[in-house]
N, C-alpha and C positions, 0 to 999 in steps of 0.2 A: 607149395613148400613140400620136397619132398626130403626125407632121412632115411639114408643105408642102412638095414637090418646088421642089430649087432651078430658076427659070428666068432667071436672072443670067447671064450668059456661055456658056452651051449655045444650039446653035440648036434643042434642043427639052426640055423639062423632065425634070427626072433626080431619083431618089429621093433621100433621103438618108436619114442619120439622125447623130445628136450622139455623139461617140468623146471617149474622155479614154483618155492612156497612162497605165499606173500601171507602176513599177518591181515586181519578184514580190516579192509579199507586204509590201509597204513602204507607207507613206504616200505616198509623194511621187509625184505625180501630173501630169499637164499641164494646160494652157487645156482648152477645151471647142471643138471643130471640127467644121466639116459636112466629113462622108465620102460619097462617093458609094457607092450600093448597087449591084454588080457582078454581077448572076446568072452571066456567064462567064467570071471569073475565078476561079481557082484558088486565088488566096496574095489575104491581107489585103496592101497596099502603104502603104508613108507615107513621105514626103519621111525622110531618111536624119538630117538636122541635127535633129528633134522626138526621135527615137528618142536620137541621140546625146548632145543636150543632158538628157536626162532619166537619163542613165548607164544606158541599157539592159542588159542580157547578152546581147552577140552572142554567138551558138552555132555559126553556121556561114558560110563563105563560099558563093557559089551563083553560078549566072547567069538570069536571068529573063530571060523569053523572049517575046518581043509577039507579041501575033498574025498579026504580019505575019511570021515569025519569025526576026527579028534579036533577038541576045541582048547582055546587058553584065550585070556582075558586081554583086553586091547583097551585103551581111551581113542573115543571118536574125536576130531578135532576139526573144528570148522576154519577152514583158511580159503582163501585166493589162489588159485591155479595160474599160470603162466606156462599155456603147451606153445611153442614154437613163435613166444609172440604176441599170442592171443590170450587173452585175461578172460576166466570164467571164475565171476566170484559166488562166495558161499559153496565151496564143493566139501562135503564130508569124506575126511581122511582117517583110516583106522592107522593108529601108530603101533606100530608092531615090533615089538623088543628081540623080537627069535630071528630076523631079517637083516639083509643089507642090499636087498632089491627094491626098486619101487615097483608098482605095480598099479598101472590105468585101469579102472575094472569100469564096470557098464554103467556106473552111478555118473563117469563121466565121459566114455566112451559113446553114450548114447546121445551128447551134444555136440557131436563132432561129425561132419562131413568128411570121413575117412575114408581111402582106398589103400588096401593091402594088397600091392603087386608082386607074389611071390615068387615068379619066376624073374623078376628083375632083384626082388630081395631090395624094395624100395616102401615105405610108408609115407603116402601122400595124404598130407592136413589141403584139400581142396577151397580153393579162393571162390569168393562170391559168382563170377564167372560161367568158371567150369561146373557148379553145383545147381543154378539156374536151367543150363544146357543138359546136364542129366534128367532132370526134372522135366523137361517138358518134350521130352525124347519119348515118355509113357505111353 
């Protein structure tokens, strides 16, 4: 699977890939939305109102921290992931009220067979396949 880097409102092209919330273990689901792909971020992020409207389980209050590092206060919320298709559940989402980006950070980027082809300005989610073949290439 791969998805075109958005270059829409960035002054240079940013990965993405297609996110859907799901409530844990339930049907109900959301739109489908481009997330940017965050190699340095820590925590998955998403506007705070997507989470809330979907009756998430906030699990905890927090404060996230930018990198510049001023912090302000977030509810962590535990939902269901849907990146391109693929259901990874129990993933921890800070909802974030100051936002209208989503933002994939390492909490769930780190369970993804991903390739970032920048000079094609392409974000490949890698099939069983192709990631065996990587694999034993070593």
């Amino acid at each position: 699977m791969s998805v075109t880097y958005q270059t829409v409102g960035y002054l240079l092209p940013i990965p993405i890939l297609s996110v859907r919330f799901c409530r844990l273990a339930e049907a109900t689901v959301t739109d489908s939305y481009a997330a940017i792909v965050d190699t340095g971020a820590d925590m998955t992020i998403a506007p705070a109102d997507i989470l809330i409207n979907l009756q998430a389980q906030g699990v905890q209050e927090t404060n996230l921290i930018s990198q510049w590092g001023d912090a302000h206060p977030v509810v962590l919320y535990l939902v269901d992931l849907e990146i391109e298709g693929q259901l990874f559940p129990g993933v921890l989402v800070a909802g974030d009220e100051t936002t209208d980006e989503i933002i994939l950070g390492r909490n769930l980027l780190n369970l993804l067979p991903l390739f970032l082809d920048g000079p094609q300005q392409q974000t490949h989610l890698l099939d069983d396949a192709r990631l065996r073949w990587l694999r034993t290439r070593r």
